[in-house]
N, C-alpha and C positions, 0 to 999 in steps of 0.2 A: 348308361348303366344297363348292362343286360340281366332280363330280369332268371334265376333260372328253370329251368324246361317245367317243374309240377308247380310252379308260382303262375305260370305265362300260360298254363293250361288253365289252370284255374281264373284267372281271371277270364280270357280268351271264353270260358265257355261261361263267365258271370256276361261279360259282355255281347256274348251272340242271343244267349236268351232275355237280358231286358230289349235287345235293339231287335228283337222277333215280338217280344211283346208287346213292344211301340206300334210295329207294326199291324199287330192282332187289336189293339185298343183301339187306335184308328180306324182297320174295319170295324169295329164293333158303333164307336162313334159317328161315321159313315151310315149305317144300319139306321140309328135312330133317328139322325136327320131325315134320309127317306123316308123314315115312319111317319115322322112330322108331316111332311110335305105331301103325303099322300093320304092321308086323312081328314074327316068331316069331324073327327068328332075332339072336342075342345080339351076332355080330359084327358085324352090321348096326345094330345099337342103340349098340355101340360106336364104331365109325366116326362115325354120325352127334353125337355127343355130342363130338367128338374137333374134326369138323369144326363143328358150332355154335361152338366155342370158337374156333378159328380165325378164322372168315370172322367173327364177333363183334369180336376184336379186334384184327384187322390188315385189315378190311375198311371194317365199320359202325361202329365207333368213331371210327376216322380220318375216314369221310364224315362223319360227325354233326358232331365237331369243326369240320371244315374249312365244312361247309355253314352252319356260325352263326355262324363268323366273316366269311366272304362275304356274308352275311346284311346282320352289323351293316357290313360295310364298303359295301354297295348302299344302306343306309336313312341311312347317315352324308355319303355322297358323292352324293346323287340328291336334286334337289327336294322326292318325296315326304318324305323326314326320318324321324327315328327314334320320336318322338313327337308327329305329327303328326296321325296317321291310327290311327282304332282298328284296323284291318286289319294294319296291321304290328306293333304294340303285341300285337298277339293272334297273329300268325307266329311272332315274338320269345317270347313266352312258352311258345306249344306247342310251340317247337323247341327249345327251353332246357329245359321237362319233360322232353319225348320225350331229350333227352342226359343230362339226371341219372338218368334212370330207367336210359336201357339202362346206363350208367355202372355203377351200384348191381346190376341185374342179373345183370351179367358177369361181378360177383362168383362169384352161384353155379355158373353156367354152368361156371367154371374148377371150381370145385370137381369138379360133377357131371363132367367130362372128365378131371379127373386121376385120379378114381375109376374111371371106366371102363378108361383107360391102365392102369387096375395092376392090375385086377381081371380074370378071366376072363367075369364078366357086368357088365351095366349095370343103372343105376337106371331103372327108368320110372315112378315115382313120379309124380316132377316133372316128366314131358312137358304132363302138362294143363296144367299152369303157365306153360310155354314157349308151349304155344297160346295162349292168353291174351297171355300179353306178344308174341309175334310180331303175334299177331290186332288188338290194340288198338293197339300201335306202329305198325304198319301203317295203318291207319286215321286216326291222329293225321297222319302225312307227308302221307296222300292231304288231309284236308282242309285243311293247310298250303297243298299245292298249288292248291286250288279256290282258296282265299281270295285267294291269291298271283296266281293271275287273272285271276280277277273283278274283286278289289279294291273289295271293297262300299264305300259309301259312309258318312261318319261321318269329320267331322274330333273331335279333342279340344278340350279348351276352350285347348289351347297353339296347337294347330293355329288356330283359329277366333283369336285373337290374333295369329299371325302373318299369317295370309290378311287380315287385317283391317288391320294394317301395313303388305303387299305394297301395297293399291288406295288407300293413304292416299300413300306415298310415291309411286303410279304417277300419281296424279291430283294429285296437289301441295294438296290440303286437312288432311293431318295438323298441318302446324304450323299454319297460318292458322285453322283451324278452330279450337286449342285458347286461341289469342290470344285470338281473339275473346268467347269462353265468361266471362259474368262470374264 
C-alpha cells in the first residue's frame, strides 16, 4: 500500500528529524562521557553519569524507538518496500542492532547513575566502555544515514521478482507470454 504523496511527506520529514535527533543525542551523550573521563573532580563525574542516564532514557531511547518505527512505516507505505532493496533490509537491521543494544546498555548505565546518586564518588571504570558504545553507536547512525542517501544499488531476489512483475503487467506480456510457453 502506497502511502499518498502529503501522508509520505509527512511522515518522511517525522522520520528524518527524530533519526537527526538520534543522531544529535548521541553526540550530546558522547560529550558527557568525555567530560566524565576527563575530569578530577567527583561531582562532575557524578553529574554526568546521572545525566548519561537521563538523556539515555527519556531522550535516545524514545528517538531510537520512534525513528524505527517511522522507518518500517516509510519502507511499508513507499514504492521502495521493505524488502526490496538490500539498502533498507541493511538500515532495518543496523537500526534494530543500534536499539537492542542501547536498550541492553541502559541497563548498566542506570545502574552506574544510581550509584553515583547515592554515593559521594563515581565509578569511572566503565567510562571506556561508555566510549566505546557512544563511539560505535555513533558510527552505526552515521552510516545508517549515508546509506539512507545514497541508497546504493542491489535489488533482492523479491525485489528483482516484483520489478520483473511491475514491466510484465506494464507492457501486457506476463499472461500472453506464459500461454504461450509450451
Amino acid at each position: 500500500m502506497t502511502m499518498m504523496p502529503s501522508v509520505r511527506k509527512l511522515v518522511l520529514a517525522t522520520h528524518l528529524t527524530l533519526s537527526v535527533g538520534w543522531i544529535g543525542a548521541a553526540l550530546a551523550y558522547l560529550a558527557l562521557v568525555l567530560a566524565a573521563m576527563t575530569t578530577q573532580e567527583a561531582q562532575t563525574l557524578r553529574a554526568a553519569w546521572i545525566a548519561m542516564d537521563l538523556i539515555g532514557w527519556y531522550v535516545i531511547v524514545p528517538l531510537a524507538l520512534t525513528s524505527l518505527a517511522t522507518g518500517l512505516v516509510m519502507s511499508l507505505g513507499t514504492p521502495w518496500g521493505l524488502f526490496r532493496h538490500y539498502w533498507v533490509l541493511f538500515s532495518l537491521g543496523l537500526t534494530t542492532l543500534a536499539t537492542v543494544v542501547l536498550l541492553e546498555h541502559m541497563q548498566s548505565v542506570t545502574v552506574y547513575a544510581d550509584l553515583a546518586a547515592k554515593t559521594p564518588s563515581a565509578a569511572t571504570g566503565e567510562l571506556p566502555v561508555e566510549l566505546v558504545h557512544a563511539g560505535l553507536g555513533l558510527l552505526v547512525l552515521l552510516a545508517v544515514q549515508v546509506m539512507n542517501v545514497y541508497k546504493p544499488r542491489g535489488l533482492t531476489p523479491y525485489g528483482l521478482r516484483k520489478q520483473q512483475e511491475q514491466r510484465a503487467t506494464r507492457t501486457g506480456y506476463g499472461a500472453a507470454t506464459e500461454e504461450a510457453a509450451p
